[in-house]
C-alpha positions in Angstrom: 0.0 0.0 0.0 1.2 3.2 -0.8 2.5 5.5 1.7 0.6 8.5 1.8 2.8 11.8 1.5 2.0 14.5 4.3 2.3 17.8 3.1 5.0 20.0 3.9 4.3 22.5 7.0 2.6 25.3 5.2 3.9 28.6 5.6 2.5 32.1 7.3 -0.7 32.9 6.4 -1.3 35.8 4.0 -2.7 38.5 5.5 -4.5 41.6 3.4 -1.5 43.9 2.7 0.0 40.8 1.7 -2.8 39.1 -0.6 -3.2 42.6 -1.9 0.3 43.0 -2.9 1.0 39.8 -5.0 -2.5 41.0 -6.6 -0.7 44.5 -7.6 2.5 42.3 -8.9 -0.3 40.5 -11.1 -1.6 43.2 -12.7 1.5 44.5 -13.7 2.6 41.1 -15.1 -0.9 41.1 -17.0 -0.1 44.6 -18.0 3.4 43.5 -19.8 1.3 40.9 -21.5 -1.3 42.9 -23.1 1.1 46.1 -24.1 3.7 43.0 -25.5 0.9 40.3 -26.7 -0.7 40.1 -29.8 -3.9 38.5 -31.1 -5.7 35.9 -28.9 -2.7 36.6 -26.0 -3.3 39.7 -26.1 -6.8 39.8 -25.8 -7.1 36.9 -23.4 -4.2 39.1 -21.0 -6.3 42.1 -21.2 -9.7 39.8 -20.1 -7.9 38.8 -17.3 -6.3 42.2 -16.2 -9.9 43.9 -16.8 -11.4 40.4 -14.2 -8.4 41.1 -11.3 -8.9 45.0 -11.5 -12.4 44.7 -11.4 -12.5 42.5 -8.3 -9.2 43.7 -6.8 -10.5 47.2 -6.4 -14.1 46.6 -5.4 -12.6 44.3 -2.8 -10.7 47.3 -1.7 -13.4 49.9 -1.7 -15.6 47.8 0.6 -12.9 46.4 3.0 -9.6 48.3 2.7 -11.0 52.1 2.2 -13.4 52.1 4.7 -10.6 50.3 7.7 -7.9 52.6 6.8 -10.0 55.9 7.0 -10.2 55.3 10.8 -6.6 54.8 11.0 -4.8 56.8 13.4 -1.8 59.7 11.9 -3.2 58.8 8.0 -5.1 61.4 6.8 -7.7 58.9 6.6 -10.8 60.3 4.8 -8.3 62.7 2.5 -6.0 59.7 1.8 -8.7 57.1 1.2 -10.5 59.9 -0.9 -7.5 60.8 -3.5 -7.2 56.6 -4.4 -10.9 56.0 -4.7 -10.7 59.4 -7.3 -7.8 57.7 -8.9 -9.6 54.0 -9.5 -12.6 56.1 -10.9 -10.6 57.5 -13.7 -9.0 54.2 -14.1 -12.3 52.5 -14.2 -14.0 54.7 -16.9 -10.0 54.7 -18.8 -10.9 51.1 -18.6 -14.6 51.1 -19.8 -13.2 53.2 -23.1 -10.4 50.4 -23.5 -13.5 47.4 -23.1 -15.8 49.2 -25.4 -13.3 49.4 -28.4 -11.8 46.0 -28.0 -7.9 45.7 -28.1 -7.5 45.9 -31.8 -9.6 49.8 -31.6 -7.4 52.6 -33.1 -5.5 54.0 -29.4 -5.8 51.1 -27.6 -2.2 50.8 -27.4 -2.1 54.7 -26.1 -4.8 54.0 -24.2 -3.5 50.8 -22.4 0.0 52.5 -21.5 -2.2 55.6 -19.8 -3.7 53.0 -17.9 -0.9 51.0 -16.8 0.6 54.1 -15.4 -2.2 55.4 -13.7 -3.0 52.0 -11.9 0.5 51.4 -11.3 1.1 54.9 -9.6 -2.3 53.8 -7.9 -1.2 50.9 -6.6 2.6 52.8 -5.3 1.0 55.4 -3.6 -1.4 52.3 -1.7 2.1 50.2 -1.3 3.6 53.4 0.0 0.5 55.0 2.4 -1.8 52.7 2.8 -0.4 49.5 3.6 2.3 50.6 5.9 -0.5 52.4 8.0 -2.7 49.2 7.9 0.4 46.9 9.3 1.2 49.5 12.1 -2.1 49.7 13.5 -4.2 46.8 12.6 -3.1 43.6 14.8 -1.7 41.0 12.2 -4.8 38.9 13.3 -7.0 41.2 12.2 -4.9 41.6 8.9 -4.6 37.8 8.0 -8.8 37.8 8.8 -9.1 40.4 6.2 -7.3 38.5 3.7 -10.6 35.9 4.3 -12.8 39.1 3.9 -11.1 40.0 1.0 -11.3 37.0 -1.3 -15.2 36.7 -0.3 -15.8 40.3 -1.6 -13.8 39.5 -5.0 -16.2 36.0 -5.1 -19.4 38.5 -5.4 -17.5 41.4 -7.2 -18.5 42.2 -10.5 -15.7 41.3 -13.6 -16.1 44.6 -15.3 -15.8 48.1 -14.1 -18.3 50.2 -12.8 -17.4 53.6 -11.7 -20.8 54.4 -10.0 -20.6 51.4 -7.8 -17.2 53.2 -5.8 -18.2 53.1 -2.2 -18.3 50.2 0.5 -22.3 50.9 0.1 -22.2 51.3 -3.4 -20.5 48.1 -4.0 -22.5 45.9 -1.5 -26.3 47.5 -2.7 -25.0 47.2 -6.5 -22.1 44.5 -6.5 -23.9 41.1 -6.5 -26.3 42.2 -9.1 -23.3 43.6 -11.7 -21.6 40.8 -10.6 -24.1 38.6 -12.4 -24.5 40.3 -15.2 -20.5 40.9 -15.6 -20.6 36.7 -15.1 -23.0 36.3 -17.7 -22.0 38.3 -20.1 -18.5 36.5 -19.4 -19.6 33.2 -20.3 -21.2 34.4 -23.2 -17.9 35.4 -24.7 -16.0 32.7 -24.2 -16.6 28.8 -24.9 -17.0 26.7 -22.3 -13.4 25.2 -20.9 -14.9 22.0 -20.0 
């Protein structure tokens, strides 16, 4: 009878700052692949990089945002207000990129735009944000928000929708886009069964 293999001693558990920022190394990596793709990579890369941003930011608006604008020495509400201004621009740059497709005339413009905004997004969270949450959130806290964050990106719609930008916003709209975003998902591609 085969032995059966006992799996190695997992390591820490993520918590949010850190679930967050392999999502952020993602999305760059899915950024590289749609500015340096071509044809069905390319458009398959940008699918996925419109998916994660969709999710990864609506997941931040009702569980990051709201945490860190209580934080002590932040700037809270002004901090938390400048990155939900910069996702809505990114969101409707985004819609414009969706609704021409990634073979429109200044997509490529268009997509480099993007990828700077969101990346400079993403810095200035890396760079205020974050450290604010490690320092005064307890890392229990932090790892349970990891768990908090993966159920809102389960319900979170896979498109963007720049009137759905609040915690309130996202949980009154978000399950219903997040059908319709499913829907008209499975509509566009075959089935991978």
């Amino acid at each position: 009878m085969p032995e059966i293999a006992t799996p190695a001693t997992p390591g820490p558990e993520l918590d949010v700052v850190d679930l967050l920022l392999e999502q952020h190394a993602r999305i760059e990596q899915l950024f590289l692949l749609v500015i340096g793709g071509t044809g069905e990579v390319r458009r398959d890369a940008f699918d996925d990089l419109v998916k994660l941003l969709a999710v990864h930011e609506t997941a931040e608006e009702e569980v990051v945002h709201p945490l860190a604008r209580d934080l002590p020495g932040g700037g809270g509400d002004a901090m938390v207000d400048e990155r939900l201004a910069e996702e809505r621009q990114a969101k409707e740059t985004l819609q414009t990129l969706i609704a021409g497709g990634v073979d429109a005339d200044g997509f490529d413009t268009g997509i480099i735009l993007l990828r700077d905004a969101v990346l400079t997004h993403a810095r200035y969270e890396e760079r205020y944000e974050f450290p604010l949450l490690r320092q005064h959130v307890p890392a229990d806290r932090l790892r349970a928000l990891a768990t908090a964050v993966r159920a809102a990106e389960a319900t979170a719609p896979t498109r963007p929708h720049p009137s759905a930008q609040t915690a309130k916003g996202n949980l009154a709209a978000g399950p219903a886009l997040a059908v319709i975003d499913r829907v008209r998902d499975a509509m566009r591609k075959p089935s991978e069964s």
